[in-house]
C-alpha positions as a printed Julia matrix, in Angstrom:
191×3 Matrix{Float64}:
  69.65   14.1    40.91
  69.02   10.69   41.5
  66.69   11.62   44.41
  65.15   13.84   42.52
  63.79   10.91   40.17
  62.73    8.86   42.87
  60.29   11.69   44.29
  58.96   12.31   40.86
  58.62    8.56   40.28
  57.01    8.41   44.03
  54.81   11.49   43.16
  53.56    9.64   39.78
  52.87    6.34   40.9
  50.79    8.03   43.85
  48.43   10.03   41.41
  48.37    6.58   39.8
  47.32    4.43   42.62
  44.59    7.12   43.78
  43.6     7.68   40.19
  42.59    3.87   39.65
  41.44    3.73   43.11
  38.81    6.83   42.05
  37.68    5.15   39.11
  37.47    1.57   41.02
  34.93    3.43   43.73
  32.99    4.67   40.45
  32.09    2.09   38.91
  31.76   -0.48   41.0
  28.51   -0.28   41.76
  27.11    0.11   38.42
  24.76   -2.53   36.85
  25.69   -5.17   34.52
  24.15   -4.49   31.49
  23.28   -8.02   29.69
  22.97   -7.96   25.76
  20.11   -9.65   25.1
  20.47  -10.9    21.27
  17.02  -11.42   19.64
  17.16  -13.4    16.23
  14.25  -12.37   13.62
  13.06  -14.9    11.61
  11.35  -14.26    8.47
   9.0   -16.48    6.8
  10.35  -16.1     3.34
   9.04  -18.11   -0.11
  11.84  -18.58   -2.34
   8.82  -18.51   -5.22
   7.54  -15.09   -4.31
   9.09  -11.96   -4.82
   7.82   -8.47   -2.79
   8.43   -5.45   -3.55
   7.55   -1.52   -1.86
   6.05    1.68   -3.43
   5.14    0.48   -7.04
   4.18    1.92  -10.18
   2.74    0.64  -13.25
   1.82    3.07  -16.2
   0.68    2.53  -19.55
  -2.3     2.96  -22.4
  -5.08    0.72  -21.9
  -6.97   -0.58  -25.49
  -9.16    2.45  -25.79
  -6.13    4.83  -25.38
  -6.47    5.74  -22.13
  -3.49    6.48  -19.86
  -3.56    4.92  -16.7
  -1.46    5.53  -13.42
  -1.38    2.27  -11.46
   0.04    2.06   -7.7
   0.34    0.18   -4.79
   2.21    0.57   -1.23
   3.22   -3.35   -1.59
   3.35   -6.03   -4.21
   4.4    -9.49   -4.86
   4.14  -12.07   -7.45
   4.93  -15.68   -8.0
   7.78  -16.59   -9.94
   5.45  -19.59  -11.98
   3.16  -16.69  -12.89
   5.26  -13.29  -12.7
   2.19  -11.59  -14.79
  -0.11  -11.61  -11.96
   0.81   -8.79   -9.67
  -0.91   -8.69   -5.84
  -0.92   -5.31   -4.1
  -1.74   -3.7    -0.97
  -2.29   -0.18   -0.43
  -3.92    0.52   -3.86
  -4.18    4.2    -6.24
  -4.85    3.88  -10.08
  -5.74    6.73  -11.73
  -7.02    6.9   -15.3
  -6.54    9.85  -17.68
  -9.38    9.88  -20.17
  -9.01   10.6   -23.5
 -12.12   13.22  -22.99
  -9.52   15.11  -20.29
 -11.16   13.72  -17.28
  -9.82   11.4   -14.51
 -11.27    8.2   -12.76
  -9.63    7.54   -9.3
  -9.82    4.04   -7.64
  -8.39    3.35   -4.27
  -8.65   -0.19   -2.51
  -6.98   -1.89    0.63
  -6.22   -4.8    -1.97
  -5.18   -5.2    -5.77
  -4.62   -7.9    -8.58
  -2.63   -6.64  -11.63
  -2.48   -8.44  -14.93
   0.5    -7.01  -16.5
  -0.16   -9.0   -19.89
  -3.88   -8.21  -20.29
  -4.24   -4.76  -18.23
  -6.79   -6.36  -16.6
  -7.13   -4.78  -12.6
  -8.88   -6.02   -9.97
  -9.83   -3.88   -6.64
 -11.18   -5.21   -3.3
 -11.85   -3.86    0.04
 -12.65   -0.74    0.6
 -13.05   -0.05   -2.7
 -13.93    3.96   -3.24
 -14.09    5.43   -6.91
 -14.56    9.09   -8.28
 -15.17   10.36  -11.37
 -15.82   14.34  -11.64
 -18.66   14.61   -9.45
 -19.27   11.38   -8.88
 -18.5     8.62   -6.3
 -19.14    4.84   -5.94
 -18.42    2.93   -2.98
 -17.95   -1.45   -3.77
 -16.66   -4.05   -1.94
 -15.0    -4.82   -5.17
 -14.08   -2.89   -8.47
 -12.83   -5.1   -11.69
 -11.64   -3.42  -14.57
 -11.72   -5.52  -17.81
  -9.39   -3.93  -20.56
  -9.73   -6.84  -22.47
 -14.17   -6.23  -22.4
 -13.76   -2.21  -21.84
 -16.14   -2.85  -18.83
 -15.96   -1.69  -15.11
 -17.78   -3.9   -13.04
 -18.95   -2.96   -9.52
 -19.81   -5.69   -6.84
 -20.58   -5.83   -3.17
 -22.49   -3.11   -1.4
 -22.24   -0.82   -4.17
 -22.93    2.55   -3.49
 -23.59    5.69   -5.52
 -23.0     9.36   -4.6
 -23.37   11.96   -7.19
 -23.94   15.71   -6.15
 -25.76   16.62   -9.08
 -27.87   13.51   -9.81
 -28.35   11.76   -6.29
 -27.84    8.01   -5.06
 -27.82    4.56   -6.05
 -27.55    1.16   -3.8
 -27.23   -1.6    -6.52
 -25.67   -5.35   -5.44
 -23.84   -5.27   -8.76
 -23.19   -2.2   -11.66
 -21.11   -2.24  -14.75
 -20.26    0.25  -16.92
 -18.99   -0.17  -20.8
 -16.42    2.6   -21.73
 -17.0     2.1   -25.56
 -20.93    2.86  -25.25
 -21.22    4.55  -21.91
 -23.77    2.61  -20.72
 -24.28    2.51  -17.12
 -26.08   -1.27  -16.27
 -27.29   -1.81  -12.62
 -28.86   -5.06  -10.95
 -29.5    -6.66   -8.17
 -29.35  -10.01   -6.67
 -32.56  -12.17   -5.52
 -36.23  -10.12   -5.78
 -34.84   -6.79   -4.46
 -34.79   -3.76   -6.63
 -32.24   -1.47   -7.1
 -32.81    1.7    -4.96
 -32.23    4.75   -7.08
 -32.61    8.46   -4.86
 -32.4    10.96   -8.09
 -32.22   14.6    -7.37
 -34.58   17.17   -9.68
C-alpha cells in the first residue's frame, strides 16, 4: 500500500509541475497593463449651487399658467431668487386657451417677481405666429413682452416684420414696434 501512495503522490505532483509549467508558458509573454489613474478636478464655487432638468410652474399676475424649464440652472447663495438657466422651454397657458412657447440657449428666472429673461437664440410662437430675437424679456411685474435684437416676425396669415425692438402689453394687446437710429421698421403684410 505504501507504494501505492507514493505513485499517486508521484502521479499528482507531475500533473502539478506540468500544469504550472503550462500556465507559466501562457502568460509570460503577455503585456503589462499599467493603470494609469487620472484625477478630475472640478472648479467648484462653494456660493453657487447647479442643478439638472428643472421646472418652475406657477400663475403669473394676469392668471396665466406658465410652464418654465431649463436643461441646467444655478443660483448664488447671496441671491437664491435669481435663477440662471441653460437649455431653456417656458410655455404659457392663456387664460383665452391658447399657448405662447419660448425657447432660448440662455435664461434668467426671478422666482420672487416672475420676471423671465430669454437670450440667444431666442424663437417664440404663438398660434400661427413666430418671432425670432436675440433676446425675449418677460415683465410680470409690467404685463409686457419685450423683444430685442434682430427681431424677426413670421406669421402665415399676416406676413413679416424686421423691427430692432417690439413689445407687446398682455392687458391691452397692443403690439408696439421700433427701431433704432433713422431706419424704419420693415413690415411685409400679406392681403
Amino acid at each position: 500500500m505504501k507504494t501505492r501512495k507514493k505513485k499517486l503522490i508521484l502521479i499528482q505532483l507531475t500533473i502539478f509541475f506540468v500544469a504550472s509549467l503550462l500556465l507559466y508558458n501562457t502568460y509570460k509573454d503577455e503585456p503589462v497593463v499599467e493603470e494609469q489613474v487620472v484625477e478630475i478636478q472640478t472648479q467648484s464655487d462653494p456660493d453657487t449651487n447647479s442643478f439638472t432638468d428643472i421646472e418652475y410652474s406657477g400663475f403669473d399676475l394676469n392668471g396665466n399658467r406658465y410652464v418654465l424649464k431649463a436643461r441646467n440652472a444655478e443660483f448664488k447663495t447671496q441671491s437664491p431668487e435669481l435663477i440662471n438657466m441653460l437649455g431653456v422651454v417656458a410655455t404659457f397657458y392663456l387664460k383665452d386657451g391658447s399657448v405662447l412657447t419660448v425657447v432660448s440657449d440662455e435664461g434668467l428666472y426671478n422666482n420672487l417677481s416672475l420676471d423671465m429673461e430669454f437670450r440667444n437664440n431666442v424663437k417664440s410662437t404663438y398660434l400661427t405666429h413666430s418671432l425670432f430675437s436675440d433676446k425675449l424679456n418677460y415683465s410680470n411685474t409690467n404685463g409686457t413682452l419685450i423683444a430685442s435684437g434682430n427681431v424677426k416676425g413670421e406669421s402665415i396669415d399676416k406676413g413679416e416684420f424686421f423691427a430692432d425692438k417690439l413689445e407687446y402689453t398682455l392687458a391691452s394687446k397692443i403690439l408696439d414696434f421700433s427701431m433704432f437710429g433713422d431706419n424704419q421698421v420693415n413690415l411685409k403684410l400679406k392681403r
